[in-house]
Jmol script that loads the backbone (N, CA, C; Angstrom):
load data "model"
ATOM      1  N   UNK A   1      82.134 115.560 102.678  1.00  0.00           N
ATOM      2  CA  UNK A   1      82.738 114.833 103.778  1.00  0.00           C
ATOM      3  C   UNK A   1      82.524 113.325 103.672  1.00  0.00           C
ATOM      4  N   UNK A   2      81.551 112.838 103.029  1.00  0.00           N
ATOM      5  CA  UNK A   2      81.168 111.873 102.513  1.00  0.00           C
ATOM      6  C   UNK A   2      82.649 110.769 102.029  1.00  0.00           C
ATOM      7  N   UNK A   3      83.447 111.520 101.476  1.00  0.00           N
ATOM      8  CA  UNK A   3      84.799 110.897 100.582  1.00  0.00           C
ATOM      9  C   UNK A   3      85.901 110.929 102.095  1.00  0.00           C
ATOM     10  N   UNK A   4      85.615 111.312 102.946  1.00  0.00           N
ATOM     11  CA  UNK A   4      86.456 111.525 104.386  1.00  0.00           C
ATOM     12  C   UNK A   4      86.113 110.175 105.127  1.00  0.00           C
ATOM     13  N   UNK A   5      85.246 110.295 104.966  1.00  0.00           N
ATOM     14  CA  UNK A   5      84.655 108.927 106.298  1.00  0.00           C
ATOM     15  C   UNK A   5      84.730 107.744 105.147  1.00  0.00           C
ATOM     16  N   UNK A   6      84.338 107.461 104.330  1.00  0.00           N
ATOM     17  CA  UNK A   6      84.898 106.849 103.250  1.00  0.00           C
ATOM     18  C   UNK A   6      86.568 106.048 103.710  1.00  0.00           C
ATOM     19  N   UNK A   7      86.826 107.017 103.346  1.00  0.00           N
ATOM     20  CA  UNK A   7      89.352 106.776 103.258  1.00  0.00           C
ATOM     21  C   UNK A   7      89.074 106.699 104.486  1.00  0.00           C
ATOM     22  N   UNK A   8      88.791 107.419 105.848  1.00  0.00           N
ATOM     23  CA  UNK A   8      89.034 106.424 106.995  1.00  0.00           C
ATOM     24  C   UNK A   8      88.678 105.328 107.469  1.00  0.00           C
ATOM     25  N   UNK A   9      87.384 104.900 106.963  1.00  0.00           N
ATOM     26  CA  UNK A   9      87.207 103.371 107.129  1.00  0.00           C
ATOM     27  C   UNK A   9      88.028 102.305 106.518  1.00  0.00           C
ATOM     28  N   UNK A  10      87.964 103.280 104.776  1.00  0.00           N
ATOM     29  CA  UNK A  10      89.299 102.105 104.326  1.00  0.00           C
ATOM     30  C   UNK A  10      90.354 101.942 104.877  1.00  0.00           C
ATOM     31  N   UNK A  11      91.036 102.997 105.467  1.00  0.00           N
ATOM     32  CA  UNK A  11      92.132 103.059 106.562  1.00  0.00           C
ATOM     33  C   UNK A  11      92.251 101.544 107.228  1.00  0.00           C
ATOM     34  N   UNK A  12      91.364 102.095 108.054  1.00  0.00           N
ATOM     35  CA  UNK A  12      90.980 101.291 109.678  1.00  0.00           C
ATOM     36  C   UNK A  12      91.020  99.751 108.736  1.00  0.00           C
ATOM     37  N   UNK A  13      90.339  99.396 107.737  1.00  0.00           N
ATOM     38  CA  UNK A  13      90.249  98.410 106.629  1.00  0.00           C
ATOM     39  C   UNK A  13      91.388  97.768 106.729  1.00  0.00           C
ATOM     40  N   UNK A  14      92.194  98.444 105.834  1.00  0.00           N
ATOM     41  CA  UNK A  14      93.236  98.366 104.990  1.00  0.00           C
ATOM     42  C   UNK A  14      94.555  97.588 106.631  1.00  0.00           C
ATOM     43  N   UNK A  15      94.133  98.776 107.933  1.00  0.00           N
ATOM     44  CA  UNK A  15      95.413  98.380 108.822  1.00  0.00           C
ATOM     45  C   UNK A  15      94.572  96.757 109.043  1.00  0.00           C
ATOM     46  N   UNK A  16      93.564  96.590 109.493  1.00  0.00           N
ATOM     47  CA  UNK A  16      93.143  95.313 110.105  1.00  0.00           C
ATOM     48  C   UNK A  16      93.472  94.241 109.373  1.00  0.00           C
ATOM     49  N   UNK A  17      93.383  94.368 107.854  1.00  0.00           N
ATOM     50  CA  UNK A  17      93.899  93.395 106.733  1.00  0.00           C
ATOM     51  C   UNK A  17      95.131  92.735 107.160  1.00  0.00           C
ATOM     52  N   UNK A  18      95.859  93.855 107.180  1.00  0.00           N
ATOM     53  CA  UNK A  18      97.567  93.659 107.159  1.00  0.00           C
ATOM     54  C   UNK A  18      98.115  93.260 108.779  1.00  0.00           C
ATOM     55  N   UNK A  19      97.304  93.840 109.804  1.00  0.00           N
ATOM     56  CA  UNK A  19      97.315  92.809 111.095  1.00  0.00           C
ATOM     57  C   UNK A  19      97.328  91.671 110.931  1.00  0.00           C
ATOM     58  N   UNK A  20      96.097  91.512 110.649  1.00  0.00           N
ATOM     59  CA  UNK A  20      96.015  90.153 110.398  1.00  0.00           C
ATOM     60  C   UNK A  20      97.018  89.029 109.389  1.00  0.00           C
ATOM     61  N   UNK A  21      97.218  89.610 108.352  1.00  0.00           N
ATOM     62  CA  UNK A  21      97.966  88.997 107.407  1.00  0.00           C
ATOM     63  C   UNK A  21      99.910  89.006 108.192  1.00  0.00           C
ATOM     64  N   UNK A  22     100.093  89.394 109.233  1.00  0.00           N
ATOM     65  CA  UNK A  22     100.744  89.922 109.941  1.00  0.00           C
ATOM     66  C   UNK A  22     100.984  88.394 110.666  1.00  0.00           C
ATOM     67  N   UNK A  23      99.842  88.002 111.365  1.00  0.00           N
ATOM     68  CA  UNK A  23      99.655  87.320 112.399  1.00  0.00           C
ATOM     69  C   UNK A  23      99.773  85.899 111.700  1.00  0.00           C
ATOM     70  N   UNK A  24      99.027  86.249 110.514  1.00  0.00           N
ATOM     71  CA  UNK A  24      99.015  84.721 109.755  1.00  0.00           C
ATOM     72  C   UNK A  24     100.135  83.778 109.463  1.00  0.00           C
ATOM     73  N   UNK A  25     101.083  85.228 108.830  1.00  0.00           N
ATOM     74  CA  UNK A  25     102.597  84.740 108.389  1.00  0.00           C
ATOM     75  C   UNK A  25     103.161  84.287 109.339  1.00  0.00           C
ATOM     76  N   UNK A  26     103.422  84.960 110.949  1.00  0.00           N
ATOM     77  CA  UNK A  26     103.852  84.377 111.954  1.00  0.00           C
ATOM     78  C   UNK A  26     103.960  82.855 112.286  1.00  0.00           C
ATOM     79  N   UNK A  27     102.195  82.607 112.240  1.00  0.00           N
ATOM     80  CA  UNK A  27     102.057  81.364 112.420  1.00  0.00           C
ATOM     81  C   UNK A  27     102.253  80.294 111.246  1.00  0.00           C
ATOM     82  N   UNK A  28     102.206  80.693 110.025  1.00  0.00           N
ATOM     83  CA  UNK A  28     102.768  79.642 108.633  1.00  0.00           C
ATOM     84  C   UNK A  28     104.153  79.592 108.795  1.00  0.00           C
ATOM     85  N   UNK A  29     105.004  80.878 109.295  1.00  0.00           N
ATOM     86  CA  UNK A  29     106.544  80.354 109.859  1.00  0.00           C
ATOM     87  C   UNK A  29     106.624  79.395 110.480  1.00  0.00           C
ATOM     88  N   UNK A  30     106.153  79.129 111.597  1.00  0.00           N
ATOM     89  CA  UNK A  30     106.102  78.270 112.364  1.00  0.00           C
ATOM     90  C   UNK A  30     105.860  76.856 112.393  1.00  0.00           C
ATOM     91  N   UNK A  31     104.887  76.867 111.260  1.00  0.00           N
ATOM     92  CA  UNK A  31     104.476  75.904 110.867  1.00  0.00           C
ATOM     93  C   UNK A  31     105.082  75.450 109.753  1.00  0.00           C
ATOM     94  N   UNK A  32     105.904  76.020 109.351  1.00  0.00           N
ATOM     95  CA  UNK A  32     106.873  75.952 107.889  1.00  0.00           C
ATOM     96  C   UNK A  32     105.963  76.078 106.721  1.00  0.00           C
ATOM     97  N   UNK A  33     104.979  76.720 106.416  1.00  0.00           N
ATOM     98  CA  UNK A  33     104.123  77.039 105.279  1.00  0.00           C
ATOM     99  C   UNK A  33     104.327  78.165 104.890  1.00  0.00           C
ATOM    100  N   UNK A  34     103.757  77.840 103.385  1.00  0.00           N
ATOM    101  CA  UNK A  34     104.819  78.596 102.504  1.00  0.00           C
ATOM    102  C   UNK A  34     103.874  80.365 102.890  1.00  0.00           C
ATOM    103  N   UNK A  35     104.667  81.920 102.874  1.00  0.00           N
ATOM    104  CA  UNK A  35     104.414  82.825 103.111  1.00  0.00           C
ATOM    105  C   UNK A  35     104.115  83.609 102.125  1.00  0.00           C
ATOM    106  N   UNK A  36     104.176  83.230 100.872  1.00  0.00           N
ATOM    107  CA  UNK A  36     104.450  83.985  99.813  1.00  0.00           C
ATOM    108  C   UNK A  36     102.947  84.768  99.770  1.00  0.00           C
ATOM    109  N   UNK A  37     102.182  83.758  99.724  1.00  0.00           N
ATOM    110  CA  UNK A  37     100.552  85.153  99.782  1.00  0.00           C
ATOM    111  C   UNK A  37     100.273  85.667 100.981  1.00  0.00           C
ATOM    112  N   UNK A  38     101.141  85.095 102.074  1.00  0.00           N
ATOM    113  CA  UNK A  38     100.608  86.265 103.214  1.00  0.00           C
ATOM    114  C   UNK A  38     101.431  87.748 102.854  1.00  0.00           C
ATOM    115  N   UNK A  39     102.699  87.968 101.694  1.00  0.00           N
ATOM    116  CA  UNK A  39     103.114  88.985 101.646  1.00  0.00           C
ATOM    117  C   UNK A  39     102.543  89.766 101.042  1.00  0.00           C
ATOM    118  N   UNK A  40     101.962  88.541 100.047  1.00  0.00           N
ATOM    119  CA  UNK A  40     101.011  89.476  98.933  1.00  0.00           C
ATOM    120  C   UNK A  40      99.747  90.344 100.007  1.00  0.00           C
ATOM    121  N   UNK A  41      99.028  89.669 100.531  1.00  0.00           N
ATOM    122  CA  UNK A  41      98.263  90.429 101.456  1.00  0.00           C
ATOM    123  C   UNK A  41      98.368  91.821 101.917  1.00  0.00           C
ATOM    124  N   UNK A  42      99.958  91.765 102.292  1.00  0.00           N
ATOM    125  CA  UNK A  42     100.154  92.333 103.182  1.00  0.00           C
ATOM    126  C   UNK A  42     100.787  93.790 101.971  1.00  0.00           C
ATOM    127  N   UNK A  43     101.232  93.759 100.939  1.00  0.00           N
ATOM    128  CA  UNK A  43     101.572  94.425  99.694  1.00  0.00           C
ATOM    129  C   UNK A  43     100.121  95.192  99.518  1.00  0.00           C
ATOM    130  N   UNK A  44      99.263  93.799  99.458  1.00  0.00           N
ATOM    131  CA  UNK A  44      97.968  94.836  98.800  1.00  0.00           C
ATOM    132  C   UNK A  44      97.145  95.665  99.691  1.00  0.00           C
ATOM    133  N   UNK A  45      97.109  94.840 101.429  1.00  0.00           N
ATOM    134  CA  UNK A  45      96.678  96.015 102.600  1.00  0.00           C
ATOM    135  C   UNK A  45      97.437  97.395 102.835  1.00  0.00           C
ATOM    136  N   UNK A  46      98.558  96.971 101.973  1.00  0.00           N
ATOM    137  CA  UNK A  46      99.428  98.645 102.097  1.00  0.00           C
ATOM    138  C   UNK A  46      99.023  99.343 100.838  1.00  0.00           C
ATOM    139  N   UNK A  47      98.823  98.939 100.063  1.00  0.00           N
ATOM    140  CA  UNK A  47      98.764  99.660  98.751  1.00  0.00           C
ATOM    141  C   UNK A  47      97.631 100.567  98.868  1.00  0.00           C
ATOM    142  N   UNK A  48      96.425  99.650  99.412  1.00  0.00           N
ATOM    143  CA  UNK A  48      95.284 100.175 100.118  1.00  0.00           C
ATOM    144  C   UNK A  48      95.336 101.558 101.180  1.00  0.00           C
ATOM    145  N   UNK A  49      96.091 101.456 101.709  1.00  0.00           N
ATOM    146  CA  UNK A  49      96.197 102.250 102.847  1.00  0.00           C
ATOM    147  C   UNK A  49      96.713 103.180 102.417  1.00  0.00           C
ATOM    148  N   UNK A  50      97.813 102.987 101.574  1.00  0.00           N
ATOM    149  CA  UNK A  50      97.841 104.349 100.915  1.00  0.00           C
ATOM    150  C   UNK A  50      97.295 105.030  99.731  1.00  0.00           C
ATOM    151  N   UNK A  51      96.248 104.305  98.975  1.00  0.00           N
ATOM    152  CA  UNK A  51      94.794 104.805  98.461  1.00  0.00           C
ATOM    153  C   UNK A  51      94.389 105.730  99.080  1.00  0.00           C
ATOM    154  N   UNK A  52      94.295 105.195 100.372  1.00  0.00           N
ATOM    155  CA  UNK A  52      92.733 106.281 101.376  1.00  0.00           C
ATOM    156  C   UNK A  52      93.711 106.703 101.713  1.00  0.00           C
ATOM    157  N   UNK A  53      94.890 106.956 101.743  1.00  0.00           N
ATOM    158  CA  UNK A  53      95.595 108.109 102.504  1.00  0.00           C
ATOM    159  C   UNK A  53      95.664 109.389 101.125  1.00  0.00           C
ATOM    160  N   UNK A  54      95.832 108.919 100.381  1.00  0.00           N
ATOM    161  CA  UNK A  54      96.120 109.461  99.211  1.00  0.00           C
ATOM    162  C   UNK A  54      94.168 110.774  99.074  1.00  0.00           C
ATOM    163  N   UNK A  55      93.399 110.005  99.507  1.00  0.00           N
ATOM    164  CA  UNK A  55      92.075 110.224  99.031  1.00  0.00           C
ATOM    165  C   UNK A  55      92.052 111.324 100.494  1.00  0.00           C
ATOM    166  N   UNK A  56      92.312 110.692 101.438  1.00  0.00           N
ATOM    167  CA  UNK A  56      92.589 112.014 102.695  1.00  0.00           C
ATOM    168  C   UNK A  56      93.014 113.127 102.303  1.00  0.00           C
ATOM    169  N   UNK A  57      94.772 113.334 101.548  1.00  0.00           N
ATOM    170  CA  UNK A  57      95.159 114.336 101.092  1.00  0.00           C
ATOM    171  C   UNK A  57      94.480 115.229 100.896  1.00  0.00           C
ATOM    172  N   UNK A  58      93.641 114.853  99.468  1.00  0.00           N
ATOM    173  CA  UNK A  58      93.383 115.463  98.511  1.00  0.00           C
ATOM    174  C   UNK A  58      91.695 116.053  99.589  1.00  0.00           C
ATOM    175  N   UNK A  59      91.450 115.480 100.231  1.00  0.00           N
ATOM    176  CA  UNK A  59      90.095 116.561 100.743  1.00  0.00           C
ATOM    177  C   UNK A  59      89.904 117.393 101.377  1.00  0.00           C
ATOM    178  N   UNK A  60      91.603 117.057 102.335  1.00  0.00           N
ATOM    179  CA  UNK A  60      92.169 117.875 103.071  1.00  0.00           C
ATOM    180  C   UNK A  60      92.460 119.460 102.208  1.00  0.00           C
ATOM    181  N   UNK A  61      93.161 119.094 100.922  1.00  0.00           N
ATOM    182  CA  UNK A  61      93.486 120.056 100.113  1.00  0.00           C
ATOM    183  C   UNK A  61      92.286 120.888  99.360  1.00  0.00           C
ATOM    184  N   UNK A  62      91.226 120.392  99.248  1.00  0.00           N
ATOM    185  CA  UNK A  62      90.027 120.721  98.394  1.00  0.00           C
ATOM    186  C   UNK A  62      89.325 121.477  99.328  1.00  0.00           C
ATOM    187  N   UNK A  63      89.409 121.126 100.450  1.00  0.00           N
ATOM    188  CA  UNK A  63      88.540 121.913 101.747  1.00  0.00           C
ATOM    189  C   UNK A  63      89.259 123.369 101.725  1.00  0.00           C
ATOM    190  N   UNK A  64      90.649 122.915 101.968  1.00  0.00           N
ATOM    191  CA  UNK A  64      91.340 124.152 102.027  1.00  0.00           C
ATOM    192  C   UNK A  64      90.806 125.048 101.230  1.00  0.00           C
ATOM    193  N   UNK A  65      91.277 125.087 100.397  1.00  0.00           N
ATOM    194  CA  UNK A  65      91.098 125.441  98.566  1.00  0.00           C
ATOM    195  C   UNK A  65      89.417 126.800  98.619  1.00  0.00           C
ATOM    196  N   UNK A  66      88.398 125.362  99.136  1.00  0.00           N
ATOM    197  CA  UNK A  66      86.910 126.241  99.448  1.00  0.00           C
ATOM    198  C   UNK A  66      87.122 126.953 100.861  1.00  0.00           C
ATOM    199  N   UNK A  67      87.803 126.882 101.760  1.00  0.00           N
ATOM    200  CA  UNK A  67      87.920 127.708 102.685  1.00  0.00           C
ATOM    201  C   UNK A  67      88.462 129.138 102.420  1.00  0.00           C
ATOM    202  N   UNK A  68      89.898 129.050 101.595  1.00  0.00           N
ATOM    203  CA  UNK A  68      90.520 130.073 101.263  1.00  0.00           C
ATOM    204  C   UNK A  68      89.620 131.141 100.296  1.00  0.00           C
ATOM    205  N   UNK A  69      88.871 130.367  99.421  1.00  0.00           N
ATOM    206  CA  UNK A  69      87.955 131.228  98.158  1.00  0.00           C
ATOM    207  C   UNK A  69      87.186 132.095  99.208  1.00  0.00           C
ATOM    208  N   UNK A  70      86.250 131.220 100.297  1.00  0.00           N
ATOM    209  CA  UNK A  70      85.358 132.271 101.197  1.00  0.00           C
ATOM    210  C   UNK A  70      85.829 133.283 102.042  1.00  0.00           C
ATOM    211  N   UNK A  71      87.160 133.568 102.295  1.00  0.00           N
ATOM    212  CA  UNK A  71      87.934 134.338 103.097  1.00  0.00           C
ATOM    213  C   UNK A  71      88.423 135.837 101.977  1.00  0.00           C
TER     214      UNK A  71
END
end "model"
wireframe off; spacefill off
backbone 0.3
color backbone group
C-alpha cells in the first residue's frame, strides 16, 4: 500500500503544480509575458498526474490479482 499513498500524493502534487501554473499564466497574460514555460509546467504537471494515475491502476490491478488467488 506503500506505492498507493505514494501516486496519491503525487496526484494531489502533480494537480497543485498545474493550479498554480494555471494562475501564473493568467497573470503573465495580463501582463503581456511571455507563457511559453507556464505551458511547459503545466505539460509536465499533467504528464505527472498521469504517472501516479498510471501507478494507481496498476495496484488497483495487482491487489485484485492477490485477492482473486485467495478466493
Amino acid at each position: 500500500m506503500l506505492a498507493l499513498n505514494t501516486a496519491i500524493g503525487g496526484l494531489m502534487s502533480a494537480q497543485a503544480r498545474f493550479d498554480k501554473s494555471a494562475v501564473k499564466t493568467v497573470q503573465d497574460i495580463a501582463q503581456g509575458k511571455d507563457i511559453v514555460s507556464d505551458f511547459v509546467d503545466q505539460i509536465q504537471a499533467r504528464t505527472a498526474f498521469e504517472a501516479n494515475i498510471s501507478v494507481i491502476k496498476t495496484v488497483n490491478e495487482t491487489t485484485g490479482r492477490l485477492l482473486d488467488m485467495k478466493a
